[in-house]
N, C-alpha and C positions, 0 to 999 in steps of 0.2 A: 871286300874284306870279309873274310870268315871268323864265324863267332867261336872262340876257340873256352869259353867257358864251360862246354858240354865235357870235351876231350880232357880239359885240365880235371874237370870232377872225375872221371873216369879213372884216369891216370893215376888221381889222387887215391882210389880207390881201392886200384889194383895194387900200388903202393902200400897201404895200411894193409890190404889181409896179408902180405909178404913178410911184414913184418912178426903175424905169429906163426904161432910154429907148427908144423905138420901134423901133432899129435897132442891135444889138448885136454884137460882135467876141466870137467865140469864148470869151472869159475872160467877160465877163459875161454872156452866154445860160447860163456852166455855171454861174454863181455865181447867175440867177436859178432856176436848175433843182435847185440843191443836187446838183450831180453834179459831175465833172472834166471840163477837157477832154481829157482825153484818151477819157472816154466818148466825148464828141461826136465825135471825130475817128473812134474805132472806129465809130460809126456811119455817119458819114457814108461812109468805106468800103463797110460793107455794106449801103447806102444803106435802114435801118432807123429813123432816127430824126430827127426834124423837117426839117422843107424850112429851105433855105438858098439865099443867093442867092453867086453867086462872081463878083465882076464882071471879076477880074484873075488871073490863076496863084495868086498867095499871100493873096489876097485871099476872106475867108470872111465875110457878115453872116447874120445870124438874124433875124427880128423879131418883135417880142414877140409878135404876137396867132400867128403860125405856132409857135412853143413854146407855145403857152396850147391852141391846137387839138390839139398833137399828145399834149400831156397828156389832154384833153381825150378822145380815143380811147386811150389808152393806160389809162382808168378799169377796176376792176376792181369789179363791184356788190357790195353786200355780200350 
């Protein structure tokens, strides 16, 4: 029998980022990223940490698949 607790976390996984949405405001890129914003905000400072788009002065979006890449390099192998 196979251990199907890997697949269901996964599943679960893919599941939850689905749920937000393609184009995110600061408070929800950190709430999909399980970080603060005010991480993001230090980062985007020291221009470290996921691409973002700024269409206006006060104006900050994220979008999902650019937080999914920059996790994605951010992997550490085991």
């Amino acid at each position: 029998m196979h251990d199907l607790n890997p697949l269901v976390a996964e599943l679960r996984d893919v599941i939850e980022a689905q749920s937000f949405p393609e184009i995110m405001t600061p408070a929800q890129a950190a709430q999909f990223l399980g970080v603060s914003e005010d991480y993001l905000r230090d980062h985007r400072k020291a221009r470290s940490g996921p691409a973002y788009s700024q269409p206006a002065t006060k104006i900050i979006r994220y979008m999902r698949a650019d937080l999914i890449a920059w996790l994605n390099r951010s992997r550490v192998g085991a």
